[in-house]
Every structure is written in structure tokens, then in C-alpha cells.
N, CA, C and O atoms as a GROMACS GRO file, in nm:
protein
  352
    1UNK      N    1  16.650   7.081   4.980
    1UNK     CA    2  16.627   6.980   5.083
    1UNK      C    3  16.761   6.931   5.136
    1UNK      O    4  16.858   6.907   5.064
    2UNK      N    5  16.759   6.915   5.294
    2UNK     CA    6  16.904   6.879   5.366
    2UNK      C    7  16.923   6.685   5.313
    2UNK      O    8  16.844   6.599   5.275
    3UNK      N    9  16.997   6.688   5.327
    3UNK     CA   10  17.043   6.528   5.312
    3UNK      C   11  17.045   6.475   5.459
    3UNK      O   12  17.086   6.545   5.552
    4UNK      N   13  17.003   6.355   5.473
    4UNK     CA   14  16.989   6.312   5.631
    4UNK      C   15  17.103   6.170   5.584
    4UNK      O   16  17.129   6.097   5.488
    5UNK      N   17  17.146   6.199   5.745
    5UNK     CA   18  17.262   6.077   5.714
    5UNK      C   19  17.229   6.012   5.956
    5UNK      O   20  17.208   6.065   6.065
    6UNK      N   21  17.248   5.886   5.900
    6UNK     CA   22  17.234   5.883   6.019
    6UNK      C   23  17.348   5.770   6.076
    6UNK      O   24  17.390   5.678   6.006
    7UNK      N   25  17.396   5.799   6.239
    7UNK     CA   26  17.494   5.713   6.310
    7UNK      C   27  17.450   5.544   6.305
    7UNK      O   28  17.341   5.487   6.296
    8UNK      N   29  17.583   5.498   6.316
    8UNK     CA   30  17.527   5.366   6.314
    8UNK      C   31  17.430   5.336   6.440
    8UNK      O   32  17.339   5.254   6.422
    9UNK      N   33  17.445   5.395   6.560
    9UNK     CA   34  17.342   5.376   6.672
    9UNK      C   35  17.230   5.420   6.628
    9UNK      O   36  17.137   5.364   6.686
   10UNK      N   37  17.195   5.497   6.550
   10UNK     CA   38  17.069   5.595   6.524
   10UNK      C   39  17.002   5.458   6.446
   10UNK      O   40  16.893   5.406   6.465
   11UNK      N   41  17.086   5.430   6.372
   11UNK     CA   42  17.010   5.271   6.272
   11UNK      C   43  16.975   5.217   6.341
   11UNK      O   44  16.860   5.193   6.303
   12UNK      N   45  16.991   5.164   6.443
   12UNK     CA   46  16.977   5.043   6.490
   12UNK      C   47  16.903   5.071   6.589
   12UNK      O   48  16.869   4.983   6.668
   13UNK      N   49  16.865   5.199   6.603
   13UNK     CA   50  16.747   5.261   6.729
   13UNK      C   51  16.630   5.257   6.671
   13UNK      O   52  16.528   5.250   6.739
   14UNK      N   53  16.626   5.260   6.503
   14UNK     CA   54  16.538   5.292   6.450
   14UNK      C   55  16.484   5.155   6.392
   14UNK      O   56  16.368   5.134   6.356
   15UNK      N   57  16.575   5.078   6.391
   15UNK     CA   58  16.536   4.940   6.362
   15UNK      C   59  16.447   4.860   6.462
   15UNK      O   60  16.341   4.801   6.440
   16UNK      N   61  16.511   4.871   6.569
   16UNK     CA   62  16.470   4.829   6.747
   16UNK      C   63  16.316   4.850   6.700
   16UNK      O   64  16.249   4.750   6.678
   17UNK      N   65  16.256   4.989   6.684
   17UNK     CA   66  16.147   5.061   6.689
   17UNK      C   67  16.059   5.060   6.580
   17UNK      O   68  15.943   5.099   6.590
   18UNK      N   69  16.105   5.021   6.485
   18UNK     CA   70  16.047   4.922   6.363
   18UNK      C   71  15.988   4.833   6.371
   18UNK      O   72  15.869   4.823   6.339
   19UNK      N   73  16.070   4.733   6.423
   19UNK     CA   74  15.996   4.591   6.468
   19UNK      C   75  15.909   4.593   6.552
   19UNK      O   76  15.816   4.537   6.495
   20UNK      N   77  15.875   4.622   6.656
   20UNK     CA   78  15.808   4.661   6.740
   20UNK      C   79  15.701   4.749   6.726
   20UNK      O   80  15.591   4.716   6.770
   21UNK      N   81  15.717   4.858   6.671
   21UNK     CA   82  15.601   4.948   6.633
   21UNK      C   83  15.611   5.029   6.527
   21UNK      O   84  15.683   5.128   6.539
   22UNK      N   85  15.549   5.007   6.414
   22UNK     CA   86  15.588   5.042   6.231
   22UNK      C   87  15.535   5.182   6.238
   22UNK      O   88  15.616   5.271   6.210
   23UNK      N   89  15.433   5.212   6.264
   23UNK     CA   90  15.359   5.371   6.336
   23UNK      C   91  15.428   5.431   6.352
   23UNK      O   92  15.427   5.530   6.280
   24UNK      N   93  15.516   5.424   6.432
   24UNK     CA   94  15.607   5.537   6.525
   24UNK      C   95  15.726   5.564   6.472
   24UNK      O   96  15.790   5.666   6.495
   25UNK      N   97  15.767   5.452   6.383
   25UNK     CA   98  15.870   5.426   6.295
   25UNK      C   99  15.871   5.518   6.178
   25UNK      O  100  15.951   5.611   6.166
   26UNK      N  101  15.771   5.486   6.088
   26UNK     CA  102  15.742   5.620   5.982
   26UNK      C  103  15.658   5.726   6.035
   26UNK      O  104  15.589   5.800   5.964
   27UNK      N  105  15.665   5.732   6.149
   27UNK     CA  106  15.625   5.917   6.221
   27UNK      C  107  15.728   5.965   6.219
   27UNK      O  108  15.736   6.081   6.177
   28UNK      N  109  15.861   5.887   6.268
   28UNK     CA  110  16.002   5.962   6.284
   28UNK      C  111  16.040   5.959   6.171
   28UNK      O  112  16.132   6.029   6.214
   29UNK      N  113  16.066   5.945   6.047
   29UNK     CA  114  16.101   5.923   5.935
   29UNK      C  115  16.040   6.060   5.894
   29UNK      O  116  16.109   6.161   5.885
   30UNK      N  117  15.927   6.057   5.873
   30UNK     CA  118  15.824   6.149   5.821
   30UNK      C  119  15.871   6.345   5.930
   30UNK      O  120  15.891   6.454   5.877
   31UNK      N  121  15.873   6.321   6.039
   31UNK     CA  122  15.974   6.436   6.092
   31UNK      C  123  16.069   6.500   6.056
   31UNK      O  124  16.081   6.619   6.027
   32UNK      N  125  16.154   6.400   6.057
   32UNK     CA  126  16.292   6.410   5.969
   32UNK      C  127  16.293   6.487   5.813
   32UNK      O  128  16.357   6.578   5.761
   33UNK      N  129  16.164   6.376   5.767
   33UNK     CA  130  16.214   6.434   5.614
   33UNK      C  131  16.128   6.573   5.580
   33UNK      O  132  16.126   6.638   5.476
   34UNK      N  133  16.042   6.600   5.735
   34UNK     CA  134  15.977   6.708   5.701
   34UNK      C  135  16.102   6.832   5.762
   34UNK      O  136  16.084   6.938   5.704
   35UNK      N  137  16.155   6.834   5.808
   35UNK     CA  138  16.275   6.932   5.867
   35UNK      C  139  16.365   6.968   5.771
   35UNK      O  140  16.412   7.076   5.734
   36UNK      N  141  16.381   6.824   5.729
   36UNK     CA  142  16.510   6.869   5.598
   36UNK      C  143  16.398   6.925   5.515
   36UNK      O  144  16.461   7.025   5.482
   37UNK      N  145  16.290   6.939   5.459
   37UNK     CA  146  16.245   6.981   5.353
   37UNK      C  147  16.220   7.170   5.372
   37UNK      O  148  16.237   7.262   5.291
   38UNK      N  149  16.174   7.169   5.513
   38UNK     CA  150  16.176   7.282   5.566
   38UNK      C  151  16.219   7.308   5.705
   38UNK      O  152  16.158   7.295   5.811
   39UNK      N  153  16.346   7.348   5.677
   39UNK     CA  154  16.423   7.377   5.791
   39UNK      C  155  16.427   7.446   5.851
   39UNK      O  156  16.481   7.426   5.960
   40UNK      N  157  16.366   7.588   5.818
   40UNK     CA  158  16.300   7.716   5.916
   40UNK      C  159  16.174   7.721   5.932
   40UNK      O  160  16.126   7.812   6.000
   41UNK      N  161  16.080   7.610   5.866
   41UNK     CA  162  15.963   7.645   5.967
   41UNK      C  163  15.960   7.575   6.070
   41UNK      O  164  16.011   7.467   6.098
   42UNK      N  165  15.846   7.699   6.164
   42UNK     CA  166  15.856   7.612   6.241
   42UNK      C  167  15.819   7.474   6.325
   42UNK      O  168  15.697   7.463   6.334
   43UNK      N  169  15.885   7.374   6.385
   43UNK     CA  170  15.856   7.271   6.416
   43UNK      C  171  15.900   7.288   6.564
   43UNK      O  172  15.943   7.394   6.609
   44UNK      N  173  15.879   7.126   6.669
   44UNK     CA  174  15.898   7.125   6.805
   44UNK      C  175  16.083   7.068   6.782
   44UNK      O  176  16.125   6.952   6.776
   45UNK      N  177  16.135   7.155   6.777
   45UNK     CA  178  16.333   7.136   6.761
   45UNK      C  179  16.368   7.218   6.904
   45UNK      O  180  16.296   7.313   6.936
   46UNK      N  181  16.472   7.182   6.980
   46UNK     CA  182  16.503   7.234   7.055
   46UNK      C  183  16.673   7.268   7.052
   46UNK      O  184  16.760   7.202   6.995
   47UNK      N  185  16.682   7.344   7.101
   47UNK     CA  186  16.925   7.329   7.116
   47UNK      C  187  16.897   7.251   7.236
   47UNK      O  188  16.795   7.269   7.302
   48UNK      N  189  16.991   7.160   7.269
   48UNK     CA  190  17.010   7.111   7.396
   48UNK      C  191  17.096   7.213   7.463
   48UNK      O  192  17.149   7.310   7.409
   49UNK      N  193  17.104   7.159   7.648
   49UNK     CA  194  17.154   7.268   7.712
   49UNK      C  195  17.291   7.215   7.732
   49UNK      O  196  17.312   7.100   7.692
   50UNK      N  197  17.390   7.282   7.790
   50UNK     CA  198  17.510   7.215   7.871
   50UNK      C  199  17.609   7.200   7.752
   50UNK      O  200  17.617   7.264   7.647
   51UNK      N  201  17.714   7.052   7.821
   51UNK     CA  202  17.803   7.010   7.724
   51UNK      C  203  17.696   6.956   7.574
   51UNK      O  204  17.754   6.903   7.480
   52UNK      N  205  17.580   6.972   7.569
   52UNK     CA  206  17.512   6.902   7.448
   52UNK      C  207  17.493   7.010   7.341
   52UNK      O  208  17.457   6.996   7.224
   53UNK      N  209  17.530   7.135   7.416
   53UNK     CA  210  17.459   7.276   7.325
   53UNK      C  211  17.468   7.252   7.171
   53UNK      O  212  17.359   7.234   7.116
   54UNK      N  213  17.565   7.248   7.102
   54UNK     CA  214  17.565   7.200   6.996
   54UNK      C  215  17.456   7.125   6.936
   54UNK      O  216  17.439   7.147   6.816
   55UNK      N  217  17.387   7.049   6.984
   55UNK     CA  218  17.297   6.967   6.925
   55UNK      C  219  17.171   7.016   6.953
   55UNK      O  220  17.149   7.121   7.013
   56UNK      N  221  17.062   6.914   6.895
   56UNK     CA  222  16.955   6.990   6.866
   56UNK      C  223  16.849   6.854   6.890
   56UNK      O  224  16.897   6.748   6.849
   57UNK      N  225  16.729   6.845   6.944
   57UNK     CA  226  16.639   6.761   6.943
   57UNK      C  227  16.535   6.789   6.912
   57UNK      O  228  16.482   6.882   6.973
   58UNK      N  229  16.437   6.700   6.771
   58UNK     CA  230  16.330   6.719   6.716
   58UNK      C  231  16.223   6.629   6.805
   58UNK      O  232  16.268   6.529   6.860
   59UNK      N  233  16.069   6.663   6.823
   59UNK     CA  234  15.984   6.558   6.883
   59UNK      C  235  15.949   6.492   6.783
   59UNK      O  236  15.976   6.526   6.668
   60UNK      N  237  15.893   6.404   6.810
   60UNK     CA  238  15.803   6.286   6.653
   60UNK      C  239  15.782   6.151   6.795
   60UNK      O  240  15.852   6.059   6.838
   61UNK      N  241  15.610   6.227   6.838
   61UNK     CA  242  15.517   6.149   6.901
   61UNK      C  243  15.616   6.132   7.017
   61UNK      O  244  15.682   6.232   7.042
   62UNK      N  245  15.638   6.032   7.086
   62UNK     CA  246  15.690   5.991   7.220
   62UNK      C  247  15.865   5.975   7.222
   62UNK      O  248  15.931   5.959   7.324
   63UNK      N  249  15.907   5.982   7.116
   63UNK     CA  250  16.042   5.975   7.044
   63UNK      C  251  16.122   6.103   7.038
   63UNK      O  252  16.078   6.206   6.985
   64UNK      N  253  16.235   6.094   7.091
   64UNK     CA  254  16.319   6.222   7.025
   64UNK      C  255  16.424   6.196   6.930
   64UNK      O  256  16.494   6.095   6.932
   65UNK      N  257  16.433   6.300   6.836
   65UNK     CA  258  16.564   6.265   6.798
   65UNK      C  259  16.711   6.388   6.814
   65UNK      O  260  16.730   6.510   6.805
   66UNK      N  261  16.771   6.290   6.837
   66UNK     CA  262  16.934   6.405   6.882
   66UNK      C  263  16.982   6.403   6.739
   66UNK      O  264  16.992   6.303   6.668
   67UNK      N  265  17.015   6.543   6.702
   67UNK     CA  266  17.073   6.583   6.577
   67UNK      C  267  17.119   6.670   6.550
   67UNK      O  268  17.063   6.765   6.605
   68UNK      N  269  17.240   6.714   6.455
   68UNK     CA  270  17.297   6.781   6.452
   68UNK      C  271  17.270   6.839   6.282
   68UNK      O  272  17.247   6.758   6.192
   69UNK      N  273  17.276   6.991   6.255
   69UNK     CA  274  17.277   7.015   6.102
   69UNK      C  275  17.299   7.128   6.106
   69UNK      O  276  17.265   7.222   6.179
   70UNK      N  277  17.413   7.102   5.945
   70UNK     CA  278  17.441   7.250   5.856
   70UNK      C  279  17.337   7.295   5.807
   70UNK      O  280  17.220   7.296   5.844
   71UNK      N  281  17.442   7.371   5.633
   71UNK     CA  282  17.318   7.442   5.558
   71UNK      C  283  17.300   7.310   5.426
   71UNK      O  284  17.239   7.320   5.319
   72UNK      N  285  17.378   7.191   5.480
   72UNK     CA  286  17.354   7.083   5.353
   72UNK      C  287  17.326   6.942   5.375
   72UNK      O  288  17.289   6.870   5.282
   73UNK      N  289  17.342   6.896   5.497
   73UNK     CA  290  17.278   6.797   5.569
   73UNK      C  291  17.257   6.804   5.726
   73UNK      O  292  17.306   6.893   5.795
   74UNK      N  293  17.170   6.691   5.779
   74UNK     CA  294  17.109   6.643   5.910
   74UNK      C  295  17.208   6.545   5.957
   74UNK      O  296  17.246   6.446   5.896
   75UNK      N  297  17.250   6.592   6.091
   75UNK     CA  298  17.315   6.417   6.104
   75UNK      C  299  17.261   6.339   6.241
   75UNK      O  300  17.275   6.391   6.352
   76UNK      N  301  17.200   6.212   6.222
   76UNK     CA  302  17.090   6.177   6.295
   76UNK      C  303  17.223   6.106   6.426
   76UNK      O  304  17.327   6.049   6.394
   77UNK      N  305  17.171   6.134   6.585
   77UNK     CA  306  17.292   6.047   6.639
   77UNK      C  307  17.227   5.939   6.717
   77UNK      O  308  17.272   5.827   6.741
   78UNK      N  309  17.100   5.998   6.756
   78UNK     CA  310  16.988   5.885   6.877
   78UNK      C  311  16.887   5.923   6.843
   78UNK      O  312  16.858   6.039   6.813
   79UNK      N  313  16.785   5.784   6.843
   79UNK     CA  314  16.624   5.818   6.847
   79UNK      C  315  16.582   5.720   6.959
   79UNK      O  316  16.564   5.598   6.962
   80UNK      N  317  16.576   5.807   7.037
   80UNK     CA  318  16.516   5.742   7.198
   80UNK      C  319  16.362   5.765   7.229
   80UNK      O  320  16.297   5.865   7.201
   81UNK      N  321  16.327   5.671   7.281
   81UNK     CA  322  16.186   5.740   7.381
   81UNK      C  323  16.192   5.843   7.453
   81UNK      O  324  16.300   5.896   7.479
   82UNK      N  325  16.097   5.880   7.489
   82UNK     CA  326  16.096   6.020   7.542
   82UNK      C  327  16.164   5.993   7.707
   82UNK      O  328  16.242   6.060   7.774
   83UNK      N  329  16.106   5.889   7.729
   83UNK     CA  330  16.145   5.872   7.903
   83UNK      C  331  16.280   5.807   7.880
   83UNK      O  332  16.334   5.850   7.982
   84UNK      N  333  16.347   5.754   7.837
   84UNK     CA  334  16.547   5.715   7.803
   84UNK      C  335  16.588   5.817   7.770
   84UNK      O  336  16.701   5.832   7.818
   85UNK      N  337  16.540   5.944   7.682
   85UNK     CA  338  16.652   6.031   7.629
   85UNK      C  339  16.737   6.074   7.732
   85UNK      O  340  16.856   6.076   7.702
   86UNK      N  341  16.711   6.104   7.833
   86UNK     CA  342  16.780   6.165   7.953
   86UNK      C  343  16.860   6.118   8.006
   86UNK      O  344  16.964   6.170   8.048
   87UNK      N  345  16.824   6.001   8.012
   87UNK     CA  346  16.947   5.871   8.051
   87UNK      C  347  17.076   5.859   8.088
   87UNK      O  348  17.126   5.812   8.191
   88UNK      N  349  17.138   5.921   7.963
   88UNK     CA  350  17.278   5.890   7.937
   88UNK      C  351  17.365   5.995   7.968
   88UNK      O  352  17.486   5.982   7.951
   0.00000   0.00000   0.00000
């Protein structure tokens, strides 16, 4: 199993989304720890395109998350709504 480590923005995205809606909160949690547990099956993960290629975005319900991983941890950077991810 990968080790998940996440940015201090990623905390505090996930906190935001906590308070507000606990559901959606341990859906993304539950994503996460299902990826690290199995990291080649398959799930909805994408590579991003462009200067983002490097990275990688998992779905979990209306939420994405931007992330990056080896062969020994996840590293969480944003968990946005689906309609903000694009945003920035």
C-alpha cells in the first residue's frame, strides 16, 4: 500500500469540504485510500495535459483530486470541485 501525504492546500481543501459536506469528504478519502491500496487497477485517474503532464487526477463524485505518485507514496496537491478544477 502507497503512503498518501498531502499539501498543506490539499488540507485545508479537504477541511473546507468537511464542514460543509461529511459525504463527499469520506468519498474522497475512501478514493484515495482505494488507489494507494490498488494502484493498477483500474479506476477514473487521468495524466493531465500540457505544463501539468506530470500529474495525474483521480474522480471521487463531483471532486477531483490533483496528484502526483511513485512506487512508495501519493502526493495529494488540490481537491477541487469539478467546476474550479480548471480555474487556475
Amino acid at each position: 500500500m502507497l503512503d498518501i501525504k498531502y499539501s498543506d492546500n490539499a488540507t485545508k481543501q479537504l477541511s473546507q469540504i468537511s464542514k460543509g459536506d461529511k459525504s463527499n469528504a469520506k468519498l474522497i478519502l475512501k478514493s484515495l485510500e482505494k488507489f494507494a491500496e490498488f494502484p493498477l487497477e483500474k479506476q477514473d485517474v487521468k495524466i493531465l495535459k500540457g505544463k501539468f503532464g506530470f500529474l495525474k487526477r483521480l474522480r471521487a463524485g463531483n471532486y477531483r483530486i490533483i496528484f502526483e505518485n511513485d512506487n512508495q507514496c501519493i502526493y495529494v496537491y488540490e481537491i477541487k470541485h469539478r467546476k474550479d478544477v480548471h480555474r487556475d
